[in-house]
PyMOL Python script that loads the backbone (N, CA, C, O; Angstrom):
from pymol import cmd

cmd.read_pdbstr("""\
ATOM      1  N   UNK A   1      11.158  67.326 123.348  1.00  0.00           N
ATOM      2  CA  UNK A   1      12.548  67.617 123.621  1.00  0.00           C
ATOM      3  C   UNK A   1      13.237  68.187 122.375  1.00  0.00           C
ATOM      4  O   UNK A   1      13.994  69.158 122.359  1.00  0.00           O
ATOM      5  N   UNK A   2      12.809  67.335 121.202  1.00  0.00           N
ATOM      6  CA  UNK A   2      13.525  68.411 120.186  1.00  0.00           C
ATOM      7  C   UNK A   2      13.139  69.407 119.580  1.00  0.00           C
ATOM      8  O   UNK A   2      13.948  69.858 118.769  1.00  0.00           O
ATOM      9  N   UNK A   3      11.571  70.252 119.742  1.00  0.00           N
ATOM     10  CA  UNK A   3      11.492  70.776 119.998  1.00  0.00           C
ATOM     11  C   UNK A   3      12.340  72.362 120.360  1.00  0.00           C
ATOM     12  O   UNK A   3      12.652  73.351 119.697  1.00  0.00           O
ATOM     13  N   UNK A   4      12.491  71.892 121.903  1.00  0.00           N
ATOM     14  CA  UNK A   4      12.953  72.668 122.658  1.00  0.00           C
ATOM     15  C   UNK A   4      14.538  73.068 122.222  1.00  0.00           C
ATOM     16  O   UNK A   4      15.047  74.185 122.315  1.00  0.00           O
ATOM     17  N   UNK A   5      15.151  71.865 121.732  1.00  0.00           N
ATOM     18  CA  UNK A   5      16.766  71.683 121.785  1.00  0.00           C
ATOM     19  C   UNK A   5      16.529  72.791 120.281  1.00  0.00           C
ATOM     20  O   UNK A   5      17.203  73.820 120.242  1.00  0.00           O
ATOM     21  N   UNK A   6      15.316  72.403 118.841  1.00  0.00           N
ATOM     22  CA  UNK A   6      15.607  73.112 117.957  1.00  0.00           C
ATOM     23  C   UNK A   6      15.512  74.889 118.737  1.00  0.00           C
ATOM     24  O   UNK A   6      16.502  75.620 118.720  1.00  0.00           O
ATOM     25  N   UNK A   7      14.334  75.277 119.287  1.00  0.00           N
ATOM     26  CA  UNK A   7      14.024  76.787 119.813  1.00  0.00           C
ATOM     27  C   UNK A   7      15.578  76.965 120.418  1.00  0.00           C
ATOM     28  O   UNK A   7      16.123  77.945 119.910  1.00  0.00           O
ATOM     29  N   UNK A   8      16.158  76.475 121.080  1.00  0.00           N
ATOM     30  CA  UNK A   8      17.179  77.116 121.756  1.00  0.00           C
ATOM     31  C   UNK A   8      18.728  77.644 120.624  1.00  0.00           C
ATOM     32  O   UNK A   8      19.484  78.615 120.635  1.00  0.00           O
ATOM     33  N   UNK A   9      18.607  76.434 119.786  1.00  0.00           N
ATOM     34  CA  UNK A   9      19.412  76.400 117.959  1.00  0.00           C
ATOM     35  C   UNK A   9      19.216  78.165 117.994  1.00  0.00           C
ATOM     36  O   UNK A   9      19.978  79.064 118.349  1.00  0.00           O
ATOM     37  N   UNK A  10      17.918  78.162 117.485  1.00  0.00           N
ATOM     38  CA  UNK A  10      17.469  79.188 116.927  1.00  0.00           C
ATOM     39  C   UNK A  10      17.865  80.154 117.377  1.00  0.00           C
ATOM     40  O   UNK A  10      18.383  80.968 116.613  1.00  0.00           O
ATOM     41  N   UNK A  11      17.776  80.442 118.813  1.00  0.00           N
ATOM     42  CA  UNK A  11      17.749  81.532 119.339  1.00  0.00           C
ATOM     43  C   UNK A  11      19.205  81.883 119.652  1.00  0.00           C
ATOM     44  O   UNK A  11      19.662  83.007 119.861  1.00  0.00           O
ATOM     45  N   UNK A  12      19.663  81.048 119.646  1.00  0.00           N
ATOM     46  CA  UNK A  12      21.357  81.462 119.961  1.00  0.00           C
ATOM     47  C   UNK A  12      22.065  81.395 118.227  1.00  0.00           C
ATOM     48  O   UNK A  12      23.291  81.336 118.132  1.00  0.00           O
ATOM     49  N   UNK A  13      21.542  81.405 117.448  1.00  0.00           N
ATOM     50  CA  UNK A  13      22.158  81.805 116.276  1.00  0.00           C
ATOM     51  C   UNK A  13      21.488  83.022 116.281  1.00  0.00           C
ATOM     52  O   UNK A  13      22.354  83.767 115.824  1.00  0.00           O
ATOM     53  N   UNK A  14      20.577  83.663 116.484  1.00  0.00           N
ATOM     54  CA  UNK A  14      19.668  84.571 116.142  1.00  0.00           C
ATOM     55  C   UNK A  14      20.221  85.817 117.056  1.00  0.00           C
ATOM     56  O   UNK A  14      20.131  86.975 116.651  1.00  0.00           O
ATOM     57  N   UNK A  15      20.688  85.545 118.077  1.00  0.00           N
ATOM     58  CA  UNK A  15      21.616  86.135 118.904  1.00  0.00           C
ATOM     59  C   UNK A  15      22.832  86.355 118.491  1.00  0.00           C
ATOM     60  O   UNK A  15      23.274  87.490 118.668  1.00  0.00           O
ATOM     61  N   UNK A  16      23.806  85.199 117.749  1.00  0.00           N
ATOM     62  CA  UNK A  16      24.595  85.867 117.667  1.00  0.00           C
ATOM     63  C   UNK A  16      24.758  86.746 116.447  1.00  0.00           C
ATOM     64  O   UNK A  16      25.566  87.673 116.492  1.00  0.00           O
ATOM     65  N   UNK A  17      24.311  86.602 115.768  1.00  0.00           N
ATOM     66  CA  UNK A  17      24.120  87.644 114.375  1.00  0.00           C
ATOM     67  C   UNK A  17      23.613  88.995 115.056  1.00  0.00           C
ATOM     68  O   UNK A  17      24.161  90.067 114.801  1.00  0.00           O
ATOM     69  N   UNK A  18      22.664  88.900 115.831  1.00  0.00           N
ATOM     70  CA  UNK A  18      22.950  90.707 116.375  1.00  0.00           C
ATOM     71  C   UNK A  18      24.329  90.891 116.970  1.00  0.00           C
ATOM     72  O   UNK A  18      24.941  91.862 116.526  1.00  0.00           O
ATOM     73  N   UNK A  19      24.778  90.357 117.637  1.00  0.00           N
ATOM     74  CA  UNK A  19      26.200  90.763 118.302  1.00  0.00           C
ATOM     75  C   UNK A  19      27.216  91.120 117.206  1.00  0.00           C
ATOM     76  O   UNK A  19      28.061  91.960 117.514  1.00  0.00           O
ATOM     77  N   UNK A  20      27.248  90.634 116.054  1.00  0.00           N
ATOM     78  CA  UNK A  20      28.180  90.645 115.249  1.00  0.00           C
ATOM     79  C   UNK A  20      28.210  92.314 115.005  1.00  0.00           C
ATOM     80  O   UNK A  20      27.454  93.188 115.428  1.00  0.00           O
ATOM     81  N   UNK A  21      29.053  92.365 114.399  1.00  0.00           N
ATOM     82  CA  UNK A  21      29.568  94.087 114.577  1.00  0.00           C
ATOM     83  C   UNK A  21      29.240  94.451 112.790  1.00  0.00           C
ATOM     84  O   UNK A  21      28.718  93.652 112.012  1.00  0.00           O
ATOM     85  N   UNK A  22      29.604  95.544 112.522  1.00  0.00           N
ATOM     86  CA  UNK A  22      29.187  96.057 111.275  1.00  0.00           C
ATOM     87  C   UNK A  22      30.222  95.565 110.401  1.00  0.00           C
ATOM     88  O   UNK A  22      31.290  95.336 110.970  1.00  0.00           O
ATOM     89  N   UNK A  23      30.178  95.348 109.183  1.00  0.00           N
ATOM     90  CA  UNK A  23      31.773  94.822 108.072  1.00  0.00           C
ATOM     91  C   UNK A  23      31.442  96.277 107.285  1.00  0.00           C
ATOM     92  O   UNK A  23      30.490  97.037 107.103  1.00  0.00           O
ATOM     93  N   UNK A  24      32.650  96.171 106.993  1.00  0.00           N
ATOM     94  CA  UNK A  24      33.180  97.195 106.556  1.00  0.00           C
ATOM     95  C   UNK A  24      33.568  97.136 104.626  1.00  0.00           C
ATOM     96  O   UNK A  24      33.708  95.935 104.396  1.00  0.00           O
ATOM     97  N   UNK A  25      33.737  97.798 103.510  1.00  0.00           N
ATOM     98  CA  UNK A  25      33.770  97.626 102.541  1.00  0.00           C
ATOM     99  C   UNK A  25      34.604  98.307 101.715  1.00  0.00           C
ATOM    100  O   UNK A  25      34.001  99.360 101.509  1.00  0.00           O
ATOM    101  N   UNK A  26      35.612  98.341 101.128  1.00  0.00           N
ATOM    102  CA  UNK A  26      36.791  99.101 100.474  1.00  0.00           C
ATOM    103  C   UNK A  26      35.663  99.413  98.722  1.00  0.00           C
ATOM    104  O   UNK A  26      35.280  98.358  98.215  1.00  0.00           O
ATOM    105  N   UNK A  27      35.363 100.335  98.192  1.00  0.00           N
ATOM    106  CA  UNK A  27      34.636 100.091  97.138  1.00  0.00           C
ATOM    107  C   UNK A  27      35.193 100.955  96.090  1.00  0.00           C
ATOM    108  O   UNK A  27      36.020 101.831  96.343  1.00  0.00           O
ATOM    109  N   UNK A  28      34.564 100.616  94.457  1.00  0.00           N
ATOM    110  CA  UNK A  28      35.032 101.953  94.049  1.00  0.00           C
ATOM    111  C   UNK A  28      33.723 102.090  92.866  1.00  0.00           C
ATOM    112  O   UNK A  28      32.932 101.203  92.544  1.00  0.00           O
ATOM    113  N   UNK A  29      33.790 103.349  92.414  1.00  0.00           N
ATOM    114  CA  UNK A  29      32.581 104.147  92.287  1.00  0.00           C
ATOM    115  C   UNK A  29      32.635 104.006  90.747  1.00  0.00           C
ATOM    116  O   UNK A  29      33.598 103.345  90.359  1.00  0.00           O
ATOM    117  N   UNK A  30      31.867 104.452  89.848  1.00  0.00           N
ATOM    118  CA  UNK A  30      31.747 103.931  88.326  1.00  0.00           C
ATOM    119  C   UNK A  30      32.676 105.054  87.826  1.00  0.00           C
ATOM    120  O   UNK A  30      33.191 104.872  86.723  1.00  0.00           O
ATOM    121  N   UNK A  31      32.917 106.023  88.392  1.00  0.00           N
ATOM    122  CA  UNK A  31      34.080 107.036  88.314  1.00  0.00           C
ATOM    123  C   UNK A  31      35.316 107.218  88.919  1.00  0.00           C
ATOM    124  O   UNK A  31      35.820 108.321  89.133  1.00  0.00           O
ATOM    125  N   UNK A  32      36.027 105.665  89.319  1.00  0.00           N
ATOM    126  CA  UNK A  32      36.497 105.458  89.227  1.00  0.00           C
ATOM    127  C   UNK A  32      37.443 106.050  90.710  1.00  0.00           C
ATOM    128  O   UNK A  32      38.673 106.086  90.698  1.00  0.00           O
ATOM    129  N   UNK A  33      36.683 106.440  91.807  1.00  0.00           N
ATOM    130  CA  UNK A  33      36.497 106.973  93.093  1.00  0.00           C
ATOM    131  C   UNK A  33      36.686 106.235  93.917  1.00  0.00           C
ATOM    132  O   UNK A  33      35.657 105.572  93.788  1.00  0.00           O
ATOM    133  N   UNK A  34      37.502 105.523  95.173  1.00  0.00           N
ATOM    134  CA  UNK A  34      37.213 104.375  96.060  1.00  0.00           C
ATOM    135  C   UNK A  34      37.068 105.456  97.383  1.00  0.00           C
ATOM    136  O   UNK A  34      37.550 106.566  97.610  1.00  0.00           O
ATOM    137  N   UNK A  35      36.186 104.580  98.104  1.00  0.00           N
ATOM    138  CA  UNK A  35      35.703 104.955  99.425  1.00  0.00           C
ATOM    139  C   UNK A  35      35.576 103.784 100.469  1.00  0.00           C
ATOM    140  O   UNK A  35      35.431 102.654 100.003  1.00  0.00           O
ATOM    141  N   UNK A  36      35.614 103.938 101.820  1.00  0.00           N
ATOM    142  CA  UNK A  36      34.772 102.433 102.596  1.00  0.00           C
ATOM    143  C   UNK A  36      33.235 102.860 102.992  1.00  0.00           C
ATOM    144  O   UNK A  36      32.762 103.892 103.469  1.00  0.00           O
ATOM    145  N   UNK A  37      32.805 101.912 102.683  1.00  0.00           N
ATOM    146  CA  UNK A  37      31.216 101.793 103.155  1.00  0.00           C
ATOM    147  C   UNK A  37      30.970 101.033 104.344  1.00  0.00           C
ATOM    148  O   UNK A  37      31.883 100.300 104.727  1.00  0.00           O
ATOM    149  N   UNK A  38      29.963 101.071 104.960  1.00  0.00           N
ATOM    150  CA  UNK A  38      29.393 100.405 105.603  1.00  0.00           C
ATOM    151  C   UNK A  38      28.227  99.391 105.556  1.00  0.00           C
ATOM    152  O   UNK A  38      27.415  99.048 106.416  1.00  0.00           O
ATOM    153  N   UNK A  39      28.310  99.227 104.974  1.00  0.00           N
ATOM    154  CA  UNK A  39      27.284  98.210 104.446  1.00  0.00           C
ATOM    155  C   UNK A  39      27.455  97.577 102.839  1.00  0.00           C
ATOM    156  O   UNK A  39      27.956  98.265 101.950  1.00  0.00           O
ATOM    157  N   UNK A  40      27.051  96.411 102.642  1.00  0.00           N
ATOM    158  CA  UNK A  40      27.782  95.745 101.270  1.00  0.00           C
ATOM    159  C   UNK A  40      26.832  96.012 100.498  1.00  0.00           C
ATOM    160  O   UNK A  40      25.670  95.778 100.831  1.00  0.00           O
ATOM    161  N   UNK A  41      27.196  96.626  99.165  1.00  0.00           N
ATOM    162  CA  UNK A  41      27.123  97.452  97.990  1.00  0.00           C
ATOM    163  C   UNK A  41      25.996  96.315  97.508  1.00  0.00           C
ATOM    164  O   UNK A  41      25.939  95.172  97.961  1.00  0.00           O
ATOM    165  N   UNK A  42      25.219  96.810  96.615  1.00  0.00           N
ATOM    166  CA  UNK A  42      23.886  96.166  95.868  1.00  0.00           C
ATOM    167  C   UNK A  42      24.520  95.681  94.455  1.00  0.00           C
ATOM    168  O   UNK A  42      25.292  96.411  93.833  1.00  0.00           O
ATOM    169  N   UNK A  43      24.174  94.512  94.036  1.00  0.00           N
ATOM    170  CA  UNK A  43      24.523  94.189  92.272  1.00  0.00           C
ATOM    171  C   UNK A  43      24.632  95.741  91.533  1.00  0.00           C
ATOM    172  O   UNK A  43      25.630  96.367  91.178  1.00  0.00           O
ATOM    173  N   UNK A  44      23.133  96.095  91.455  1.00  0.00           N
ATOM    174  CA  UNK A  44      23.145  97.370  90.632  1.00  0.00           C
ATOM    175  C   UNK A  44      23.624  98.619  91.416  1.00  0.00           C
ATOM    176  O   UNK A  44      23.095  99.613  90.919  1.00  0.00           O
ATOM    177  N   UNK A  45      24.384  98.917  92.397  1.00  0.00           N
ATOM    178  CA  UNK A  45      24.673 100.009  93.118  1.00  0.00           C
ATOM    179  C   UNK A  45      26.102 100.650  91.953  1.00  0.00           C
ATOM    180  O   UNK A  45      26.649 101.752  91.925  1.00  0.00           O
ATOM    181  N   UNK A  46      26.222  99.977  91.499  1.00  0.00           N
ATOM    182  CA  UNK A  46      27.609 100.878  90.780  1.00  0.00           C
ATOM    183  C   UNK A  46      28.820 100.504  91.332  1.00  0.00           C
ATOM    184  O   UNK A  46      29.912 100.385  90.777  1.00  0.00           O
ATOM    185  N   UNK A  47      28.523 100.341  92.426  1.00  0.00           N
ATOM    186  CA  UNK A  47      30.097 100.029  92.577  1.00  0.00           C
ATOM    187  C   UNK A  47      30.619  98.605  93.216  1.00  0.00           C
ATOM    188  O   UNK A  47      30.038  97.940  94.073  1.00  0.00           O
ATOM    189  N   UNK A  48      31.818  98.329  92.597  1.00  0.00           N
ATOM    190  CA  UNK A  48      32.662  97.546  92.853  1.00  0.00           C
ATOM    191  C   UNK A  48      33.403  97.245  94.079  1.00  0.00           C
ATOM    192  O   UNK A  48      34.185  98.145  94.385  1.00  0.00           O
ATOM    193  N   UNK A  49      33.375  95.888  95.145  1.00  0.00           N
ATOM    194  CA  UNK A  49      34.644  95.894  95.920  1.00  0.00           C
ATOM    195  C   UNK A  49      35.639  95.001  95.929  1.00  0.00           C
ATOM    196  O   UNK A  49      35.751  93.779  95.841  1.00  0.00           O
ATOM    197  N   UNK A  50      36.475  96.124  96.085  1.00  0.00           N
ATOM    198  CA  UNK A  50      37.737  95.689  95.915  1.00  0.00           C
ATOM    199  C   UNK A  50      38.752  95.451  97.036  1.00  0.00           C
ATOM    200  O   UNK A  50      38.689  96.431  97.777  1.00  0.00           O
ATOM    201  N   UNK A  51      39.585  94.647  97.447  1.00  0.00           N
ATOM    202  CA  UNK A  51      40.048  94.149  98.626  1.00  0.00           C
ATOM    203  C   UNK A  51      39.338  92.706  98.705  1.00  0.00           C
ATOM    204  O   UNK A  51      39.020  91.903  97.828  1.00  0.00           O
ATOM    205  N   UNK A  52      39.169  92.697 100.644  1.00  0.00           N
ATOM    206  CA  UNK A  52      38.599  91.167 100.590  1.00  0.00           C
ATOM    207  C   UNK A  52      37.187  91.528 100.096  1.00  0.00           C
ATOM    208  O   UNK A  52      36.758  92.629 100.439  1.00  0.00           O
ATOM    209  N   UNK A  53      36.334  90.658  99.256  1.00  0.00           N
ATOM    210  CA  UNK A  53      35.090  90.335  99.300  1.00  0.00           C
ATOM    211  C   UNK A  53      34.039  90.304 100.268  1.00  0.00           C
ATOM    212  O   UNK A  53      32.861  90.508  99.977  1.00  0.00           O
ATOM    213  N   UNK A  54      34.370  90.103 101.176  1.00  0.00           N
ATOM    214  CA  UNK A  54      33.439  89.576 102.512  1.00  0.00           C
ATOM    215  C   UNK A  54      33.438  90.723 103.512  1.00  0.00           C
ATOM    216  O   UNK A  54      32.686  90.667 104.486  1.00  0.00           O
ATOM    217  N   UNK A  55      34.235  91.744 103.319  1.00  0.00           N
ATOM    218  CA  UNK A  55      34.511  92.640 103.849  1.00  0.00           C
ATOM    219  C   UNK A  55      35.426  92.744 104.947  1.00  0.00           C
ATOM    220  O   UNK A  55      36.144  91.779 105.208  1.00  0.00           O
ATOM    221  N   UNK A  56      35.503  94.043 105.779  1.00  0.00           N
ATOM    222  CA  UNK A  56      36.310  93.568 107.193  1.00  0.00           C
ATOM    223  C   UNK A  56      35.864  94.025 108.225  1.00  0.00           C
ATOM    224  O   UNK A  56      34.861  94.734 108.144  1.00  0.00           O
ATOM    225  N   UNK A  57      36.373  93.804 109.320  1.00  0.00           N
ATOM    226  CA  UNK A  57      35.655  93.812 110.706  1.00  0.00           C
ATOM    227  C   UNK A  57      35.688  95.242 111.224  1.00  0.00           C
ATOM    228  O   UNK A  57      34.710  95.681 111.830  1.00  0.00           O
ATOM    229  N   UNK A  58      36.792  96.004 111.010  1.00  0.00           N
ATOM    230  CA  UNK A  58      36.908  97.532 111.432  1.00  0.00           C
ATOM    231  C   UNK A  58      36.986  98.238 110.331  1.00  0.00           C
ATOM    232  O   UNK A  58      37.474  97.905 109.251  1.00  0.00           O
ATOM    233  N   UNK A  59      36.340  99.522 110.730  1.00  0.00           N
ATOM    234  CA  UNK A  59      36.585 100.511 110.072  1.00  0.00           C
ATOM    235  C   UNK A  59      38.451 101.140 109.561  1.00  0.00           C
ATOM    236  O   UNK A  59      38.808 101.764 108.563  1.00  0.00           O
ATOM    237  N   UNK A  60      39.290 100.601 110.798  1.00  0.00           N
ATOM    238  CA  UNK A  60      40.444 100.947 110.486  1.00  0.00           C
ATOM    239  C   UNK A  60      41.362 100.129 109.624  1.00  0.00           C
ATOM    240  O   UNK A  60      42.337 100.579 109.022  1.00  0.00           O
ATOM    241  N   UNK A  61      40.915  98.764 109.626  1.00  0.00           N
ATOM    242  CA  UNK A  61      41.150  97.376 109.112  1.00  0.00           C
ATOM    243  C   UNK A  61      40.851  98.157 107.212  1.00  0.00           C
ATOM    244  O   UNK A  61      41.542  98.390 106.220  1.00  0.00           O
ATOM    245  N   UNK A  62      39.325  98.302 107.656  1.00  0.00           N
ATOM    246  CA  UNK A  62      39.206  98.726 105.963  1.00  0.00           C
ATOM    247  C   UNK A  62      40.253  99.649 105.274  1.00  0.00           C
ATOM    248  O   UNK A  62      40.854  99.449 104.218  1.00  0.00           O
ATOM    249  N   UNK A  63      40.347 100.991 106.354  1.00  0.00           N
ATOM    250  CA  UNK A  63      41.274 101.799 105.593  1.00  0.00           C
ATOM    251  C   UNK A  63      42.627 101.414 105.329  1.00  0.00           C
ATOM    252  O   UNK A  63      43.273 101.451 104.281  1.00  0.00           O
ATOM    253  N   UNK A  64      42.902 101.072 106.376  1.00  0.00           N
ATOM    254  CA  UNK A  64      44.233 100.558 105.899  1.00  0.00           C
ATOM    255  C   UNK A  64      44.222  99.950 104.185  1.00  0.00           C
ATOM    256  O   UNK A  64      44.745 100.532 103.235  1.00  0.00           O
ATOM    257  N   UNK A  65      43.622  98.893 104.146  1.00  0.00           N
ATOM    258  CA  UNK A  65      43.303  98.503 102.657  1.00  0.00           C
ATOM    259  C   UNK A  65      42.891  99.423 101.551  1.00  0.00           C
ATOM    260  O   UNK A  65      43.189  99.206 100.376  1.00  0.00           O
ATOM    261  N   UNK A  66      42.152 100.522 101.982  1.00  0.00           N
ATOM    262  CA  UNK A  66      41.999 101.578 101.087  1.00  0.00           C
ATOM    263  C   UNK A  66      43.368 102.305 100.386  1.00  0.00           C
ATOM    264  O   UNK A  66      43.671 102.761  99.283  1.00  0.00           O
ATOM    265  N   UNK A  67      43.913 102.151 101.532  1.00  0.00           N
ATOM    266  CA  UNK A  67      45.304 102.862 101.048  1.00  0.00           C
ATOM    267  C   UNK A  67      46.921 101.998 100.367  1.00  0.00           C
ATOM    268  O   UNK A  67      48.061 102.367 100.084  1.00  0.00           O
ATOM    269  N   UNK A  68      46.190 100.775 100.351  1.00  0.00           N
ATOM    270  CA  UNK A  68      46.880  99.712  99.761  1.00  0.00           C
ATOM    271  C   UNK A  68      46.547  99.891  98.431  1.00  0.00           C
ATOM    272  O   UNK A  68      47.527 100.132  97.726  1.00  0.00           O
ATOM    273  N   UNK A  69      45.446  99.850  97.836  1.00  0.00           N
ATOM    274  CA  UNK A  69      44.938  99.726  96.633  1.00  0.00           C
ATOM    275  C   UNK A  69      45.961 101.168  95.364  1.00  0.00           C
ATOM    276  O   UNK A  69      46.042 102.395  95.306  1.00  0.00           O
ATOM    277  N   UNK A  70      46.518  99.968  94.601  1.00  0.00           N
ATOM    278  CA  UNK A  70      47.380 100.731  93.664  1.00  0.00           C
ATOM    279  C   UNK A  70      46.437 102.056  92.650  1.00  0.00           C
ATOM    280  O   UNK A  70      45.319 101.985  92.138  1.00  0.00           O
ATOM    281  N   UNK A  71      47.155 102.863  92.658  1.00  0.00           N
ATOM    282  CA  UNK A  71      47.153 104.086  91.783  1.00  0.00           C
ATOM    283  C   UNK A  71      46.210 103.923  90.752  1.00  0.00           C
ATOM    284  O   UNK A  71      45.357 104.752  90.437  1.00  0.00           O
ATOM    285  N   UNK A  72      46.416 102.702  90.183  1.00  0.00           N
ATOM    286  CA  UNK A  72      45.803 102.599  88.185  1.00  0.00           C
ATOM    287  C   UNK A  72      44.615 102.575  88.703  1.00  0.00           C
ATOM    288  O   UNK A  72      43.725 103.081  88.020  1.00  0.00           O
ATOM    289  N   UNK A  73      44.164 101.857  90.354  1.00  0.00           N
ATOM    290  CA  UNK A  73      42.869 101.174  90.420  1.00  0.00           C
ATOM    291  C   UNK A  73      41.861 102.157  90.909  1.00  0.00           C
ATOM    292  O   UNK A  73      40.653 101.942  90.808  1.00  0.00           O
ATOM    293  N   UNK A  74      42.496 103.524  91.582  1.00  0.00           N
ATOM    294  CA  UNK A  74      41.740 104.638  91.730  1.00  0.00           C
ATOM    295  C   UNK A  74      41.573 105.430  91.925  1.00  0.00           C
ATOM    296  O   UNK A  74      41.363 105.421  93.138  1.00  0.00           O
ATOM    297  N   UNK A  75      41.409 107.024  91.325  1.00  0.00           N
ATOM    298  CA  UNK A  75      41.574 108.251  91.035  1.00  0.00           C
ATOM    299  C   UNK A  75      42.150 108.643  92.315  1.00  0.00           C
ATOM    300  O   UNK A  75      43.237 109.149  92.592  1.00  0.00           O
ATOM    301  N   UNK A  76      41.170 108.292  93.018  1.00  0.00           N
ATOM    302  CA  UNK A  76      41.671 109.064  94.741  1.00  0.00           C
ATOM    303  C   UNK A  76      40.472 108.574  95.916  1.00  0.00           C
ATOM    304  O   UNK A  76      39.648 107.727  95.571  1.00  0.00           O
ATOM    305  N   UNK A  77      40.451 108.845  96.566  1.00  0.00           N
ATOM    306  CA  UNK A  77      39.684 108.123  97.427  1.00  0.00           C
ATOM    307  C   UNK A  77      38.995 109.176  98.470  1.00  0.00           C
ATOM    308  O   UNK A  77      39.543 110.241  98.752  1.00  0.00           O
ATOM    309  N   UNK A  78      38.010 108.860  98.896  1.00  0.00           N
ATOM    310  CA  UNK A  78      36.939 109.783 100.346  1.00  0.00           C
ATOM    311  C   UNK A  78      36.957 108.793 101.495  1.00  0.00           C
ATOM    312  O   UNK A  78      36.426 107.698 101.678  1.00  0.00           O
ATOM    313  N   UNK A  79      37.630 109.449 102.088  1.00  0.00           N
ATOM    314  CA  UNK A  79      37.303 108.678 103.632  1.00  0.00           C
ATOM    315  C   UNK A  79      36.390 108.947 104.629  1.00  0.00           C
ATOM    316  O   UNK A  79      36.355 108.245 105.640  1.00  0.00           O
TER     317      UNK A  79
END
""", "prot")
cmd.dss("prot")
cmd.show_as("cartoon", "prot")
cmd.util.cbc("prot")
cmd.orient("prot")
């Protein structure tokens, strides 16, 4: 029985992590460039994110935040 009760654990966490949708990433570039990504940036990738950490749920969610981010913090941005 537990067993079974663990396989079913499994499989419905395992499930829901595919359902989950893509996060989104406000970043900025070693030149000082911000963009959103799709996928969360590597230690050594160069760049920095900035906004929430954890990222966000939409693509429009992100931009919005892209365009929050003050002047000093980045040259200009690619959307």
């Amino acid at each position: 029985m537990r067993d079974v009760i663990g396989s079913l654990l499994v499989l419905i966490l395992a499930t829901t992590s595919l359902v989950a949708g893509p996060r989104y990433y406000v970043v900025v570039d070693t030149g000082g460039y911000c963009s959103v990504v799709d996928s969360k940036p590597g230690a050594r990738s160069g760049l920095k994110i900035m906004g929430d950490k954890s990222g966000y749920d939409g693509l429009y969610a992100a931009k919005i935040a892209l365009k929050a981010i003050p002047d000093d913090k980045c040259k200009g941005s690619f959307q």
